[in-house]
N, CA and C of each residue as an Amber inpcrd file, in Angstrom:
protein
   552
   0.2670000  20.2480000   3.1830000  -0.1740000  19.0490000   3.8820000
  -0.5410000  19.4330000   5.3080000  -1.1850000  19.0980000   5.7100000
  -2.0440000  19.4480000   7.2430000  -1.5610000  18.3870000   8.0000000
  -1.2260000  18.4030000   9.3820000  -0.6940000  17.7050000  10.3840000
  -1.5230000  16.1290000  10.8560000  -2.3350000  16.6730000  10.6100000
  -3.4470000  15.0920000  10.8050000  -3.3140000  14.2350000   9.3430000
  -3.3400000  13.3620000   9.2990000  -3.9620000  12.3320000   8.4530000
  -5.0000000  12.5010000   7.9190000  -5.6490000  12.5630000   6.9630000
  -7.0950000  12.2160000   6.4040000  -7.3400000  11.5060000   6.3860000
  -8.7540000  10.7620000   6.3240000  -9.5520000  10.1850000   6.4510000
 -10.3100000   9.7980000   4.6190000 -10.2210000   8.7420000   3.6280000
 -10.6070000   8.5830000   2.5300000 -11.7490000   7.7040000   2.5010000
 -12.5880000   8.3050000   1.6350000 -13.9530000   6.8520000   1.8450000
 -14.0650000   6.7430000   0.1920000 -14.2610000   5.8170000  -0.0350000
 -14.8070000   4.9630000  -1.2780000 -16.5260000   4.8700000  -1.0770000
 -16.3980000   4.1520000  -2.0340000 -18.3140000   3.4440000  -2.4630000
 -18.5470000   2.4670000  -1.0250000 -17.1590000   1.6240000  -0.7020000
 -17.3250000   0.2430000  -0.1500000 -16.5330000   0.4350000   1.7550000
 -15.1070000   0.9220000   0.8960000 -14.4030000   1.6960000   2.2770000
 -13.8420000   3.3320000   2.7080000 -13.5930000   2.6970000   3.6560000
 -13.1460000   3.6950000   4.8840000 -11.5660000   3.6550000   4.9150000
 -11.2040000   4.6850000   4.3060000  -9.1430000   4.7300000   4.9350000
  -8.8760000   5.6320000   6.1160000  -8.4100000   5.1650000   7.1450000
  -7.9190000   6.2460000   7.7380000  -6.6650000   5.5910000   8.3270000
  -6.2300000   6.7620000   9.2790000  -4.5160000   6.4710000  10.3490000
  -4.9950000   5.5570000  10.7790000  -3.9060000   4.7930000  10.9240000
  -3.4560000   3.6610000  11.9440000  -4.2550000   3.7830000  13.8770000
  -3.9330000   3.3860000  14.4380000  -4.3820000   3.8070000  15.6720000
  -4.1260000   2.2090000  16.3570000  -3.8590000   2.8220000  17.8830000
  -2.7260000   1.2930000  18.1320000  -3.6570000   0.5420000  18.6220000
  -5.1210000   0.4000000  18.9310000  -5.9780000  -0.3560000  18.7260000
  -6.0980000  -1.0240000  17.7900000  -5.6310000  -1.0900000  16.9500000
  -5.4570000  -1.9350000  15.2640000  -4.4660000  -3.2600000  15.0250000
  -3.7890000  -3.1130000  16.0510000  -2.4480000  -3.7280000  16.6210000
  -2.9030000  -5.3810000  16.3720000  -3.9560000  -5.6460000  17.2460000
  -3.7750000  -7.0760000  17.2160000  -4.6510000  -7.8720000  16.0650000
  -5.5310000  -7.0810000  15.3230000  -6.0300000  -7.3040000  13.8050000
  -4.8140000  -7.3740000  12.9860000  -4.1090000  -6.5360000  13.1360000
  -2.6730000  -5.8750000  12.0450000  -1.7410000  -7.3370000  11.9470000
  -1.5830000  -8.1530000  13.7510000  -0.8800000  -8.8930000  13.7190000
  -1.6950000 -10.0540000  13.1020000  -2.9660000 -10.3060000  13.8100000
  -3.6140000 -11.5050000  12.7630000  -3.8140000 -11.4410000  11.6010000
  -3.9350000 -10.4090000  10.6350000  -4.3020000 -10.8430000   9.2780000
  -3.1280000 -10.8310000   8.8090000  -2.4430000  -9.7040000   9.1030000
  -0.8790000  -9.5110000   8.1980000   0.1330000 -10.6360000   8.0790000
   0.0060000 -11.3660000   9.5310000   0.8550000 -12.5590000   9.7520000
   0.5360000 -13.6620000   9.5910000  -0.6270000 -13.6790000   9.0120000
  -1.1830000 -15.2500000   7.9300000   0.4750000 -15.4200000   6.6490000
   0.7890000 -16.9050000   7.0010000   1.8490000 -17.0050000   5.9910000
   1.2330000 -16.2970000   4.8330000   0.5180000 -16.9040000   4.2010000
   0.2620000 -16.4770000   3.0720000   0.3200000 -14.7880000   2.6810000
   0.0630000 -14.2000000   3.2680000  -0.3770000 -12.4860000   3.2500000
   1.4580000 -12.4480000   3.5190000   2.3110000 -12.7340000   4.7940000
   3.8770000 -12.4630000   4.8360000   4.6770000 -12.6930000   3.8850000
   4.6460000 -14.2580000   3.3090000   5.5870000 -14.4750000   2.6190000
   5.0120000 -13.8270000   0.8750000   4.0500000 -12.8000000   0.8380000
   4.3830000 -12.4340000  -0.5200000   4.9330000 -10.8220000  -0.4100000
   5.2580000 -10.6240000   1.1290000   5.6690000  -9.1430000   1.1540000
   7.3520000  -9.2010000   1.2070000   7.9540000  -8.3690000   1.4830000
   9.5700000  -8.2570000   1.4440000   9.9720000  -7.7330000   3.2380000
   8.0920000  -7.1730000   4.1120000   8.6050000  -6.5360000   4.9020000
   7.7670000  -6.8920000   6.4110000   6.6800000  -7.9930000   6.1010000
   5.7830000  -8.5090000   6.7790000   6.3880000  -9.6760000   7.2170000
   6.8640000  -9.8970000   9.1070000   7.3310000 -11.6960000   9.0350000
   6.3350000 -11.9680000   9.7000000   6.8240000 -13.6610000   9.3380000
   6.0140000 -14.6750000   9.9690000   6.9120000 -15.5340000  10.5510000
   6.7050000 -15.7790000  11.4200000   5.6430000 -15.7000000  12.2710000
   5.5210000 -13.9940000  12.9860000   4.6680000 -13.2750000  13.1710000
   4.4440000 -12.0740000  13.5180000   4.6810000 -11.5670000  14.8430000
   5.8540000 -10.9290000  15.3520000   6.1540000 -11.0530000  16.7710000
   4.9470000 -10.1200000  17.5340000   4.9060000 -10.6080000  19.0600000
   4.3080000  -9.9490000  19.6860000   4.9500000  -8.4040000  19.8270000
   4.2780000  -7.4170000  19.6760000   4.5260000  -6.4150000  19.6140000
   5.4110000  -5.5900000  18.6020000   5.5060000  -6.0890000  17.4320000
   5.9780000  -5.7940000  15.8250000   4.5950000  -5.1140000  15.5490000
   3.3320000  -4.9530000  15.6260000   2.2770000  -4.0300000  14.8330000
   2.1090000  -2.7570000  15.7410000   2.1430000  -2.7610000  17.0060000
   1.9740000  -1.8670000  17.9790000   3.3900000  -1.2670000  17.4460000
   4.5720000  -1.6720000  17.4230000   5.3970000  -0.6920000  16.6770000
   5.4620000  -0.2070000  15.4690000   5.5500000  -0.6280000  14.3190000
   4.8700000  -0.2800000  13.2550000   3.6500000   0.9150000  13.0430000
   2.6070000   0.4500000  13.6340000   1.9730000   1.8540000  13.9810000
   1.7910000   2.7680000  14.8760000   2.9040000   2.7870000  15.5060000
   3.4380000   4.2140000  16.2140000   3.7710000   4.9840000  15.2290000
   5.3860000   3.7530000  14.3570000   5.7710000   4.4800000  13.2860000
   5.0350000   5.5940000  12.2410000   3.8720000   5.2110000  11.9420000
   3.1350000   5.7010000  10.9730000   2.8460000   7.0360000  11.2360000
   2.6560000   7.5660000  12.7250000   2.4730000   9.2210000  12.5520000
   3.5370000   9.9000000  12.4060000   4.7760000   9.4340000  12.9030000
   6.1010000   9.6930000  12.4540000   6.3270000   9.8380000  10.9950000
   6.2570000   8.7990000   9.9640000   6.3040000   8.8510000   8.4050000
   5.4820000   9.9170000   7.9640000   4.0840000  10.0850000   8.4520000
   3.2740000  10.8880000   7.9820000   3.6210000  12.5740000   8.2660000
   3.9690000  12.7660000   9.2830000   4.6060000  14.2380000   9.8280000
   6.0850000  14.5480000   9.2440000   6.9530000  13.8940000   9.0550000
   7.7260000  13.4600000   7.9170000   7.8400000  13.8510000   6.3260000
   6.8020000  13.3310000   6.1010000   6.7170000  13.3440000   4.7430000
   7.2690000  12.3070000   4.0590000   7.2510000  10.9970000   4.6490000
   8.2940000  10.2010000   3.7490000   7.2130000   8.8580000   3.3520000
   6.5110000   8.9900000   4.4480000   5.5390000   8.1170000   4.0240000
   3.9060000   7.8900000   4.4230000   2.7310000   7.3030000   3.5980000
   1.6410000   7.4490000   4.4240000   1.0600000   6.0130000   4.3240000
   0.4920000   5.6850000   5.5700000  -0.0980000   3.9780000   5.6820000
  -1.8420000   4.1220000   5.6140000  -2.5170000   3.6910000   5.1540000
  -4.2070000   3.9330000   5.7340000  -4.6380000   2.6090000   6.1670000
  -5.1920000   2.8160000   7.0890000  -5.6150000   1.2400000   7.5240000
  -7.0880000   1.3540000   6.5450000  -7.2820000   0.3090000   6.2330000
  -8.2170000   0.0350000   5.0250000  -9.3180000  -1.0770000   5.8990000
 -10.6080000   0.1370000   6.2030000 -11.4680000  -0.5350000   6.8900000
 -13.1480000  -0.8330000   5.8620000 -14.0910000  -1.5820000   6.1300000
 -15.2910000  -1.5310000   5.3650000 -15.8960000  -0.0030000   6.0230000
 -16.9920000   0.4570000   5.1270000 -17.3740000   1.5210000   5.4320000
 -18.6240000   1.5630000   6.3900000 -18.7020000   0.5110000   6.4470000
 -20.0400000   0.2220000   7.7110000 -19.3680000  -0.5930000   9.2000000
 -18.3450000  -0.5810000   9.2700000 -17.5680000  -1.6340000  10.3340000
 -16.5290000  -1.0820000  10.1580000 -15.6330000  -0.6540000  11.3360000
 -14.2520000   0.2260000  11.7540000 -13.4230000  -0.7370000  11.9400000
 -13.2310000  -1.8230000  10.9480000 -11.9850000  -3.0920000  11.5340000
 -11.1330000  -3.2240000  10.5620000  -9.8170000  -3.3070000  10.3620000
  -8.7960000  -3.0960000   9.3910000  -8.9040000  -4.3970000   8.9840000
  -9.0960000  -4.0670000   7.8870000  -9.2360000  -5.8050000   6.6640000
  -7.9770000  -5.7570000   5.8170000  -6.7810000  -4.3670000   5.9100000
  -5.9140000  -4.8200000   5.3840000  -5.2950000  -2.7810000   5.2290000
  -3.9770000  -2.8460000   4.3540000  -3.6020000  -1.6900000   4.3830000
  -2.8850000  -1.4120000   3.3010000  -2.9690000   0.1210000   2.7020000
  -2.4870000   0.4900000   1.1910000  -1.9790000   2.1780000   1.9470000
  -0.5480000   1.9970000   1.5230000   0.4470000   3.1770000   1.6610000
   1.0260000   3.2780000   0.3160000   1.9000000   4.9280000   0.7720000
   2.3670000   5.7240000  -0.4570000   3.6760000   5.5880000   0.4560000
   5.2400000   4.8130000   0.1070000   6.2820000   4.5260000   1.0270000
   7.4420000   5.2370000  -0.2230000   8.4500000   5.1800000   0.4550000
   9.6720000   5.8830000  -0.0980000   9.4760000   7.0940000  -1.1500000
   8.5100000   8.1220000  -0.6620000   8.2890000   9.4630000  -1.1260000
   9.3150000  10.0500000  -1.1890000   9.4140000  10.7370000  -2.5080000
  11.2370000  11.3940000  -2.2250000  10.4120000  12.3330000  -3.9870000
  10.3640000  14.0080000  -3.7630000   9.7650000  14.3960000  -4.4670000
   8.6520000  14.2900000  -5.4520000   8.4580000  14.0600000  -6.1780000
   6.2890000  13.4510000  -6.9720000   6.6090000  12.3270000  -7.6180000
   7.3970000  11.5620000  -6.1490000   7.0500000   9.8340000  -7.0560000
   7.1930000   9.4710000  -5.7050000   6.4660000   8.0930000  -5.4010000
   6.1990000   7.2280000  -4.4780000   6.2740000   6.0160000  -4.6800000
   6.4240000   5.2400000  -3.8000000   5.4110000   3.5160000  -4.5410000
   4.0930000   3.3700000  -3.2690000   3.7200000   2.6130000  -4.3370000
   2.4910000   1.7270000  -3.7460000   2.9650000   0.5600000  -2.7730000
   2.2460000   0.5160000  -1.6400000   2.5270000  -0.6250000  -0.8070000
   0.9510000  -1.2350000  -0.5520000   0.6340000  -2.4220000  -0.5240000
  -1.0540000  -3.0670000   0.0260000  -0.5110000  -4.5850000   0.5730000
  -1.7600000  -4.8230000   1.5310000  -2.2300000  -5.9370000   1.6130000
  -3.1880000  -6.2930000   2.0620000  -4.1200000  -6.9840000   1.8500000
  -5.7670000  -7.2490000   1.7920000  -5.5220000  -8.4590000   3.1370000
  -6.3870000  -8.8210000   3.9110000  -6.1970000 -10.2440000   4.5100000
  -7.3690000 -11.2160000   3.8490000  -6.4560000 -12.1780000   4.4900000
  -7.0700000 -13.5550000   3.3600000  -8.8760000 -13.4540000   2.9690000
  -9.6370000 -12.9930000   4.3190000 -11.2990000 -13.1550000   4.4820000
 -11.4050000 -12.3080000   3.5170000 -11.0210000 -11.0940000   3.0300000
 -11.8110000  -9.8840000   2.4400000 -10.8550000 -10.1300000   1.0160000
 -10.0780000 -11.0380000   0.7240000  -9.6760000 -11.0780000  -0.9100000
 -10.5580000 -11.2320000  -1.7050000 -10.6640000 -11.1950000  -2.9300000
 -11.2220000 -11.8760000  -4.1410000 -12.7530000 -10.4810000  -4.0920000
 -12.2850000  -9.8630000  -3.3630000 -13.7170000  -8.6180000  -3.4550000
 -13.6830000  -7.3380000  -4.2090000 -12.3440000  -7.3580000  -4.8200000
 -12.2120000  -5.6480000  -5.4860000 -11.5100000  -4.7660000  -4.7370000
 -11.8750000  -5.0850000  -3.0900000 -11.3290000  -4.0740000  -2.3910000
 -10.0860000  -3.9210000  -2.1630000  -8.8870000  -4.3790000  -2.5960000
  -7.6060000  -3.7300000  -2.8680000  -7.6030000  -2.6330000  -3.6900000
  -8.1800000  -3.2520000  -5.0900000  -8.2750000  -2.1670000  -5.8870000
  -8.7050000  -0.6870000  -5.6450000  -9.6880000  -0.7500000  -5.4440000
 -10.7570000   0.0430000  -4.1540000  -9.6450000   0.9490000  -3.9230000
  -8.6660000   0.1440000  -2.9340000  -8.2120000   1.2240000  -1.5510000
  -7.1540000   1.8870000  -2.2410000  -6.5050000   0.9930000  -3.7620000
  -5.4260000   1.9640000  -3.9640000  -5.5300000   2.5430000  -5.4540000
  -6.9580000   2.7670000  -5.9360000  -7.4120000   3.9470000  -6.8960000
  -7.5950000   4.9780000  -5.5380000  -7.9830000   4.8850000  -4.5380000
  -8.5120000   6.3100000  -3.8210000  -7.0360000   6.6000000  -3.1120000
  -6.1720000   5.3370000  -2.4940000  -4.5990000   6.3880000  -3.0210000
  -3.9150000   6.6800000  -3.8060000  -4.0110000   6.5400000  -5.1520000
  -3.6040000   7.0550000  -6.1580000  -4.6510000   8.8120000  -6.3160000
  -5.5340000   8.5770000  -5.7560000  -6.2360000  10.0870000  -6.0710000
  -5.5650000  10.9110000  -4.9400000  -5.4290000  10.3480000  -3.9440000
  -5.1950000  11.2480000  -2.5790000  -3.8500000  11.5840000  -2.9970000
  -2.7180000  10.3810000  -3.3650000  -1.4190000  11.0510000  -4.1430000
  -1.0560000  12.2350000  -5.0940000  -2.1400000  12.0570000  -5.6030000
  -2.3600000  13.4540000  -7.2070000  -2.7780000  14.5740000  -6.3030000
  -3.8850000  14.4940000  -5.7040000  -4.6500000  15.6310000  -5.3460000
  -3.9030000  16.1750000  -4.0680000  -3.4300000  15.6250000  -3.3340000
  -3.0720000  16.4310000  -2.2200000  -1.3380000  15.8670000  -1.5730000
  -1.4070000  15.3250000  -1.8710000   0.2520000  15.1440000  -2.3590000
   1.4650000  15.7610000  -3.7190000   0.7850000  16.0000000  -4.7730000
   1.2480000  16.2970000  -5.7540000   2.1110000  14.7890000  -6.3040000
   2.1830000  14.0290000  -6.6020000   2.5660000  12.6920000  -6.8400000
   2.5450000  12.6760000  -7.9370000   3.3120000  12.5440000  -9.2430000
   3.5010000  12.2380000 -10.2170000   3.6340000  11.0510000 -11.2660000
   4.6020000  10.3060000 -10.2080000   4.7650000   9.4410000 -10.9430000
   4.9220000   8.0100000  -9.4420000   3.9350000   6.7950000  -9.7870000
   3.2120000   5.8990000  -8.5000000   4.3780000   4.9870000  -9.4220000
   4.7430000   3.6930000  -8.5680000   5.2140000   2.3100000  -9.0770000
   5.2430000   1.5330000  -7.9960000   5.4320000   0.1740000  -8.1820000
   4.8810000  -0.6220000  -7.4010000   5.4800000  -1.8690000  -7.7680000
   6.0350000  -3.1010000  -7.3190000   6.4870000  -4.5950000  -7.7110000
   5.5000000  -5.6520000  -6.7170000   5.4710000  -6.7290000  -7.7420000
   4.8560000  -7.3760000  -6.7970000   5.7720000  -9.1240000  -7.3160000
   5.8000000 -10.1970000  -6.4590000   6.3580000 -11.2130000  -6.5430000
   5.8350000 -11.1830000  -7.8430000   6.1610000 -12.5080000  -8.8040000
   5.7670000 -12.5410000 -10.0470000   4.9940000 -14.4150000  -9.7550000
   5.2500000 -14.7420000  -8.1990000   4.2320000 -16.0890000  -8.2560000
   3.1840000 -15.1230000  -7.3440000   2.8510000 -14.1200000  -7.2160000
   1.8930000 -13.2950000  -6.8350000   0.8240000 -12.7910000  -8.0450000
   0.3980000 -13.3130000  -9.1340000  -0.5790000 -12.3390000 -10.1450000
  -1.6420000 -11.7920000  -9.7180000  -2.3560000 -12.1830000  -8.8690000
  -3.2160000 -11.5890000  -7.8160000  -2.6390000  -9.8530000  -8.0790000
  -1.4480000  -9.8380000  -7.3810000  -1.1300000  -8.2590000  -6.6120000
  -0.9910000  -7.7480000  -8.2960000  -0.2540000  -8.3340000  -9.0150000
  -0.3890000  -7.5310000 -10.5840000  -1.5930000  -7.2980000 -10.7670000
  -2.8860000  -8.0190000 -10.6320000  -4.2190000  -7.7290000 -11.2710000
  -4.2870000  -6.5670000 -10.6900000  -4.3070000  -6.0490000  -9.0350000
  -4.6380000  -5.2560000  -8.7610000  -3.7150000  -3.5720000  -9.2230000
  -2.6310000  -4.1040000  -9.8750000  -2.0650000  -2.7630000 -10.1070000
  -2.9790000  -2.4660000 -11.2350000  -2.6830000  -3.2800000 -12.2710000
  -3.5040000  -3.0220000 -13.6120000  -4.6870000  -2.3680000 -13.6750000
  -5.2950000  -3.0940000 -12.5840000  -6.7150000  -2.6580000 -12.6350000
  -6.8760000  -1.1490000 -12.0080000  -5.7950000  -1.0380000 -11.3400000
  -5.6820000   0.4030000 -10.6640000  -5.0630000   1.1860000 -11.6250000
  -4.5320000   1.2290000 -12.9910000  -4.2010000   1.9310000 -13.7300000
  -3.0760000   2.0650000 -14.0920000  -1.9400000   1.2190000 -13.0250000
  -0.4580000   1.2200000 -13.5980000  -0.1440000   0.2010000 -14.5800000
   0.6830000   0.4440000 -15.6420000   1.2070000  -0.6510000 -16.9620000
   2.4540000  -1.1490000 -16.2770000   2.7590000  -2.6230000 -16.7210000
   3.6190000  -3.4100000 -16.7440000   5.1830000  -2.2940000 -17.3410000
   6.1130000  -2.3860000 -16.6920000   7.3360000  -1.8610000 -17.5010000
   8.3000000  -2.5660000 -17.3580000   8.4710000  -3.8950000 -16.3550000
   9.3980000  -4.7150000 -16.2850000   9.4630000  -5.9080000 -15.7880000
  10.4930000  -6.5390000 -15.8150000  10.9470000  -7.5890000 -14.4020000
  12.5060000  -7.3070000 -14.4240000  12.4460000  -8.1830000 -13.0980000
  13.3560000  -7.8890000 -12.1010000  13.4520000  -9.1820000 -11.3270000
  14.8910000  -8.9780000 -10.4820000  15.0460000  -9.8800000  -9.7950000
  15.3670000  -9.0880000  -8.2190000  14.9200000  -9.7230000  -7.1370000
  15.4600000  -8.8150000  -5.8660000  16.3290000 -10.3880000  -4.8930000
  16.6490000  -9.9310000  -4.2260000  17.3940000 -10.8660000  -2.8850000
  15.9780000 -10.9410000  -1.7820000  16.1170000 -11.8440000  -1.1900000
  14.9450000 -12.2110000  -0.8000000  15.1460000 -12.2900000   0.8510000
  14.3690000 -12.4300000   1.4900000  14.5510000 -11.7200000   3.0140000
  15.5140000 -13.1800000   3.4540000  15.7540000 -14.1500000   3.4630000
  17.6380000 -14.3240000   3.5300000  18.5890000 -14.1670000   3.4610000
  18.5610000 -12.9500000   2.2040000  19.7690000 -12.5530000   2.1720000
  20.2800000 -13.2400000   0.9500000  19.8530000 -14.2230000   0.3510000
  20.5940000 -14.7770000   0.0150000  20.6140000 -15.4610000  -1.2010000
  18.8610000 -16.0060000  -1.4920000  17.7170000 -16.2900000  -2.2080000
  17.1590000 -15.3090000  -3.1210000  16.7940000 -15.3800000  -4.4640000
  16.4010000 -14.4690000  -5.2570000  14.7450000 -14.7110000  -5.4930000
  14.2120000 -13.5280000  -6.0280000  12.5820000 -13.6000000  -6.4620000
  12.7160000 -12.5950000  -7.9220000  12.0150000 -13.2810000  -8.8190000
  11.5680000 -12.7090000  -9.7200000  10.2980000 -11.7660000  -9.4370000
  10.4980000 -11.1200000  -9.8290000   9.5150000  -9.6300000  -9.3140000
   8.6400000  -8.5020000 -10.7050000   7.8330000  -8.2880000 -10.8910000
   6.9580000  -7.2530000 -11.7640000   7.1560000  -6.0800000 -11.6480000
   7.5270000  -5.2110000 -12.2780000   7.7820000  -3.7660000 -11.8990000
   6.0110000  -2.6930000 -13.0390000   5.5500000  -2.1630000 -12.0760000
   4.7370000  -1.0760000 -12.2490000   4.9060000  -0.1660000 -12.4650000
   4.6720000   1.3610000 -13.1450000   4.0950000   2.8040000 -13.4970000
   2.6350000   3.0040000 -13.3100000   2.6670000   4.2090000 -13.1190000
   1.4070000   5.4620000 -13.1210000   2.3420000   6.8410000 -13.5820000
   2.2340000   7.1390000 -14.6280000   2.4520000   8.2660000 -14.6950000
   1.7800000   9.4380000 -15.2670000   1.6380000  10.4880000 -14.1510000
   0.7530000  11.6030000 -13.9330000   1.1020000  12.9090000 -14.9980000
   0.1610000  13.1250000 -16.2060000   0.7030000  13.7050000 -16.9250000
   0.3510000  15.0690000 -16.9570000   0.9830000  16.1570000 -17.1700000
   0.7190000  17.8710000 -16.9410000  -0.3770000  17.9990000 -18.0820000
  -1.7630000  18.1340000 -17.9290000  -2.7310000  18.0930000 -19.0150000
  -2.9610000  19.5760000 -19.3660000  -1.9430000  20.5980000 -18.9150000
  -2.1170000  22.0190000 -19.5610000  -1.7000000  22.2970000 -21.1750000
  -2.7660000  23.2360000 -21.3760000  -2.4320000  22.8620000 -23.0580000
  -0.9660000  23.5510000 -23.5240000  -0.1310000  22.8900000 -24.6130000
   0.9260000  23.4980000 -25.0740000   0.5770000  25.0420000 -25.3030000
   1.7340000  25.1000000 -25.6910000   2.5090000  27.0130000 -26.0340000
   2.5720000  27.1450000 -27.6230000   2.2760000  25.9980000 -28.4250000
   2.7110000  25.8950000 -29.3690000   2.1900000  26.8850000 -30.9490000
């Protein structure tokens, strides 16, 4: 792994690092209720200066190794419409983390941003095995796993940012299979 971040482009977008110019996009789209309350790690209301920290964090995770964020921009316009990471890396499995903001939904481009991290995971991560949950009054975020290639393997229930409150939840796979031919 090389010390910088890469830079991923699609047909449509542009992934790259964070950069703390991103800060006050990060706080407006991310902190639309709607986009917070379907995450476990996004609040709302969005404090002043919660994204400017957050992406400090990110060259830290990335030099690390524990985790990588891409700000997920169009490929003709440098403005973060939303963001898809590879979080709790702990040998060739990861999960998927995204969120699109409200203007740029309903376009593909989630999907988009996290088939080209699922490639960047395989190819230059070595990543094996991707998973991912999403609320289960969220089908939206399921379409986009599916469509990105991970199968349904469960539900679940988690505690919910009260503490206290439960959510029924979808559990995801990708698993990356050794396509060398047998010994047999």
């Amino acid at each position: 792994m090389t010390n910088e971040q890469p830079t991923l482009a699609t047909e449509r977008l542009r992934l790259r690092a964070y950069r703390l110019d991103d800060a006050a996009r990060v706080q407006k789209l991310a902190g639309e209720r709607e986009i917070a309350e379907m995450t476990r790690t996004i609040p709302h209301p969005y404090p002043d200066g919660e994204a400017q920290r957050w992406i400090s964090h990110q060259a830290v995770a990335w030099q690390e190794g524990s985790a990588v964020s891409f700000a997920v921009t169009l490929r003709n316009k440098d403005e973060t419409i939303g963001t898809v990471g590879l979080f709790n890396r702990l040998d060739q499995e990861a999960e998927i983390g995204y969120w699109i903001g409200k203007p740029f939904q309903g376009e593909g481009y989630c999907t988009e941003a996290v088939e080209a991290l699922i490639g960047f995971g395989i190819a230059e991560l070595g990543i094996a095995r991707f998973y991912a949950s999403h609320l289960k009054r969220n089908p939206a975020s399921g379409a986009v796993l599916r469509n990105a290639g991970l199968r349904k393997i469960g539900k679940d229930t988690i505690i919910w940012r009260d503490g206290v409150s439960q959510e029924p939840i979808e559990l995801y796979e990708l698993l990356i299979m050794d396509e060398a031919p047998s010994e047999d």
